[in-house]
C-alpha positions as CSV (number, residue, x, y, z in Angstrom):
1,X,-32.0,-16.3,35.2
2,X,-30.9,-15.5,31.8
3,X,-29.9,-11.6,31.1
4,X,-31.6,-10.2,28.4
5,X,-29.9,-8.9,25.5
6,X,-29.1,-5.3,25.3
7,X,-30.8,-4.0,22.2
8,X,-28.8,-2.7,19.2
9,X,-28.2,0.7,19.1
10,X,-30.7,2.6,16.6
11,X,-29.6,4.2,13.6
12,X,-28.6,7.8,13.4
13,X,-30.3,10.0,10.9
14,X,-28.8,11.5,7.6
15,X,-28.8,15.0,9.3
16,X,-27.6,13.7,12.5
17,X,-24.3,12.1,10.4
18,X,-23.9,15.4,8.6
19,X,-23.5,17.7,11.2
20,X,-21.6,14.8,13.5
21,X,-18.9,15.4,10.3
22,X,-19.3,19.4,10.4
23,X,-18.3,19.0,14.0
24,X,-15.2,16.7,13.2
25,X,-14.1,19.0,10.5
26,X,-14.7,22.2,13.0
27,X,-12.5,20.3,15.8
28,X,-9.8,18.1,13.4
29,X,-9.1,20.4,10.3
30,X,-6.0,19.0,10.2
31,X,-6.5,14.9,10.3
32,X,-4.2,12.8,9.0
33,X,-3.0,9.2,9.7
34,X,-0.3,8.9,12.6
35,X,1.8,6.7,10.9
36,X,5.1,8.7,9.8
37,X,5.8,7.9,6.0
38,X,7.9,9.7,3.1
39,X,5.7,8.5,0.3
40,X,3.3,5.6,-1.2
41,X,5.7,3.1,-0.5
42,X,6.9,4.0,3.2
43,X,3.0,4.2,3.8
44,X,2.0,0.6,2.2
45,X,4.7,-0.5,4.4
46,X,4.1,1.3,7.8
47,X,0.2,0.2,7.2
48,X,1.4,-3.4,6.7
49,X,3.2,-3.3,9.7
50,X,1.2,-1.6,11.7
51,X,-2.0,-5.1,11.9
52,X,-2.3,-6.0,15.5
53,X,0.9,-3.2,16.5
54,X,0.1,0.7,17.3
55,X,1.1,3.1,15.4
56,X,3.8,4.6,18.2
57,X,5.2,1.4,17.8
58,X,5.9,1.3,13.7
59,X,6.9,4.7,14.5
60,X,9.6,3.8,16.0
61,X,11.0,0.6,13.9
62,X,10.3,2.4,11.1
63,X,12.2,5.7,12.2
64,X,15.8,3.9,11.4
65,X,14.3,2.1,8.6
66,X,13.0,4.8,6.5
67,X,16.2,6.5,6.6
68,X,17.5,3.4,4.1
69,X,14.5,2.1,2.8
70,X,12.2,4.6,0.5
71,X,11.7,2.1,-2.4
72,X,11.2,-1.8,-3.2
73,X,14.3,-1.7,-4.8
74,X,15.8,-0.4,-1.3
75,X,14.2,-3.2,0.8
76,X,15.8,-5.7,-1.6
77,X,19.2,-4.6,-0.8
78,X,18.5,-3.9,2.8
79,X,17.7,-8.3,2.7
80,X,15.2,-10.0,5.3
81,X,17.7,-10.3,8.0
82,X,18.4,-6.9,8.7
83,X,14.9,-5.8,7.8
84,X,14.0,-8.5,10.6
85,X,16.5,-5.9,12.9
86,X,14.9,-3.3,12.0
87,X,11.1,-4.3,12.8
88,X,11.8,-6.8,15.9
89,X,9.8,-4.3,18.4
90,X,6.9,-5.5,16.4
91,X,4.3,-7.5,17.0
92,X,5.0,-10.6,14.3
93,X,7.8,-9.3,13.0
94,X,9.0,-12.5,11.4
95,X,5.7,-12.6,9.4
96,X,5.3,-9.2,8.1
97,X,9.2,-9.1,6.9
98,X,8.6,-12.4,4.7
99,X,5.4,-10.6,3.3
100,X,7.5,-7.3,2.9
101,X,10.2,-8.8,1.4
102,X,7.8,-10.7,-1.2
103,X,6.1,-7.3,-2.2
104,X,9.1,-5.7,-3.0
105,X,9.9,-8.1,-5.1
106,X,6.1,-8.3,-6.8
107,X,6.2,-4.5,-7.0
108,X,9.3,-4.1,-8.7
109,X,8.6,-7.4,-10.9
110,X,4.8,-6.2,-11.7
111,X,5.0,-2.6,-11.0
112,X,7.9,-1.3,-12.2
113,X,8.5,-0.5,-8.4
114,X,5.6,1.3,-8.0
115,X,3.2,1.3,-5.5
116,X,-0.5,1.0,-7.7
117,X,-3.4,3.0,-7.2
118,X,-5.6,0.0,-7.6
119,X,-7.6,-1.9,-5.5
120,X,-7.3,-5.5,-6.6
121,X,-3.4,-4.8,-7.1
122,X,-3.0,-3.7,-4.0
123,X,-4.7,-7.4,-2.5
124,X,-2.5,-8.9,-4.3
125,X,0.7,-8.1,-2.3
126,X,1.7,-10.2,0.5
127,X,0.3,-9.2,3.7
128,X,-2.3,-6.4,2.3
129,X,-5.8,-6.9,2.4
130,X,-8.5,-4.8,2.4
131,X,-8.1,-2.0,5.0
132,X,-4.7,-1.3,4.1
133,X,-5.3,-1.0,0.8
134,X,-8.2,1.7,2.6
135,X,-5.8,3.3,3.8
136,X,-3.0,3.7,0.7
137,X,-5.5,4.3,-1.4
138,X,-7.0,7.5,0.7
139,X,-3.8,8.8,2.3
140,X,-1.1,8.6,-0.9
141,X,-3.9,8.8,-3.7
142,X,-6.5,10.7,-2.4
143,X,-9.3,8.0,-2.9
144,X,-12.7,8.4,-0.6
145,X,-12.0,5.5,0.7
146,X,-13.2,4.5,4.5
147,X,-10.7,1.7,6.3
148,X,-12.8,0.3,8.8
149,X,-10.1,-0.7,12.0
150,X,-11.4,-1.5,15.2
151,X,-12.0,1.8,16.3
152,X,-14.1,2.5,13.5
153,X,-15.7,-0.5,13.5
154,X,-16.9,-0.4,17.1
155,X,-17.6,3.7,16.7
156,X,-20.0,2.5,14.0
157,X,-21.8,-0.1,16.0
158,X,-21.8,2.0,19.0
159,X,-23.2,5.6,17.7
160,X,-25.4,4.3,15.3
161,X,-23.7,5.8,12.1
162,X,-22.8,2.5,10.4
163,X,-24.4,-1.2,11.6
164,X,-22.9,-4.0,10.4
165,X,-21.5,-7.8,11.9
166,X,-18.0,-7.3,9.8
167,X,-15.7,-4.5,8.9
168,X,-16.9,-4.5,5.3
169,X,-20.8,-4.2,6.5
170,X,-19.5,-0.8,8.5
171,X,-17.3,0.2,5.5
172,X,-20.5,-0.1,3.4
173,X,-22.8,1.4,5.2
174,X,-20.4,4.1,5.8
175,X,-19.9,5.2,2.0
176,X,-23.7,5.4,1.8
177,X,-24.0,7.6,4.7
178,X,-21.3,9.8,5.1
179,X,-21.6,13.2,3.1
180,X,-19.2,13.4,0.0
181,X,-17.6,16.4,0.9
182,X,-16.9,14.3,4.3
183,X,-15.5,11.2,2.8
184,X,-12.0,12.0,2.1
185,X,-11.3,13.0,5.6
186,X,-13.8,10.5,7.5
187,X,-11.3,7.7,7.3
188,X,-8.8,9.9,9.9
189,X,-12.1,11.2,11.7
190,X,-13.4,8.3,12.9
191,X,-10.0,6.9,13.6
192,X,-9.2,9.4,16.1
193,X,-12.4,10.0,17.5
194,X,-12.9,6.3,18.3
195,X,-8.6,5.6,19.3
196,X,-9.1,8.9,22.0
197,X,-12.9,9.6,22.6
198,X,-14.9,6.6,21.6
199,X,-12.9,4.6,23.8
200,X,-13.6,0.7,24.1
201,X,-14.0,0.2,27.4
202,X,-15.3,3.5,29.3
203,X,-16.5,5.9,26.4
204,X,-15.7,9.6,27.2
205,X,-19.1,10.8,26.3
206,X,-18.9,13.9,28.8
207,X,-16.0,14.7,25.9
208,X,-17.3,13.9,23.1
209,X,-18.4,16.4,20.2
210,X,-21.4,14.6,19.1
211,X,-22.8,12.8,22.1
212,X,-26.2,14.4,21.8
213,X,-26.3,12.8,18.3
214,X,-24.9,9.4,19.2
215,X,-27.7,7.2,20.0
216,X,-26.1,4.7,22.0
217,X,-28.1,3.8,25.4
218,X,-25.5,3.6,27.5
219,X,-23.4,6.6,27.9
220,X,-20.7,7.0,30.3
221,X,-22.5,9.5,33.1
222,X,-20.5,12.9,33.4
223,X,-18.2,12.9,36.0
224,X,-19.0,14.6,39.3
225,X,-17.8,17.9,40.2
């Protein structure tokens, strides 16, 4: 017997979204990405390091690293090898230092060793693509910009808020939905409701700010007493 399909979740209203977004800016005045950065450049490179690694994780590599790299021109000097020291903890390490070692060079070539507040500049480097450059271009530029990770992408799905088969769907959707006053802060929102509420596996719905305006079907029962 085959199972039948569990039905997609339905979508949440425009004045459900707005006050799910009141609540997250009553509970998370303060949001702001995890990733420990001393400006544009320590951020493009913690977010490049960060695909497929947590953010504890960069935290830590880049703790030593930041204290001699703050600048392309920096990473140059420091060379691939010991860059490769630096970073090893990480997931791919061998990877992401090639690509950081080809930005620096690119941004100091191209840039004048600055990190660009552009979009299709941004793609450009090695190892960027789209939600990274999310991510540079809301936290160092103060873009309204929405990068759509996994835990967005699956708090999207999940709640209703934003549908969508692939990240750029969500991210779509998202800008059309979320309030404007909301979209510079509904990047790190969404990211930490979905990293330590919205969890994958067992949602903590009896936790969770906006659960009587999440429409997914199959909320995690509260917890006996």
């Amino acid at each position: 017997m085959v199972a039948k399909a569990e039905k997609p979740t339905p979508p949440m209203t425009k004045t459900a979204i707005a006050e799910a977004f009141a609540r997250f800016a009553k509970i998370m005045p303060e949001a702001a990405t995890e990733l420990n950065f001393v400006n544009p450049y320590t951020l493009l490179v913690a977010v490049t390091l960060s695909a497929q690694a947590t953010d504890v994780g960069v935290n830590k590599a880049t703790k030593s690293l930041f204290e001699v790299v703050t600048t392309p021109a920096d990473m140059l000097a420091l060379g691939l090898d010991n860059l490769i020291n630096h970073i090893r903890t990480i997931g791919l390490f061998n990877s992401k230092a090639k690509n950081l070692m080809a930005m620096a060079e690119i941004l100091m070539d191209q840039h004048g060793g600055e990190v660009p507040e552009d979009r299709d500049a941004l793609e450009r480097l090695p190892g960027v693509g789209r939600k990274t450059a999310n991510v540079v271009l809301n936290e160092a530029f103060g873009h309204p910009t929405i990068a759509v990770d996994t835990h967005i992408f699956r708090l999207g799905n999940r709640t209703g808020m934003a549908t969508g088969k692939t990240p750029l769907e969500v991210e779509k959707k998202l800008l059309k939905v979320v309030p404007d006053d909301a979209k510079k802060e509904a990047h790190h929102w969404l990211i930490l409701h979905g990293r330590y509420c919205c969890v994958a596996r067992k949602p903590r719905c009896a936790d969770c700010v906006i659960a009587d305006l999440c429409r997914y079907r199959a909320k995690t029962p509260t917890p006996a007493s």
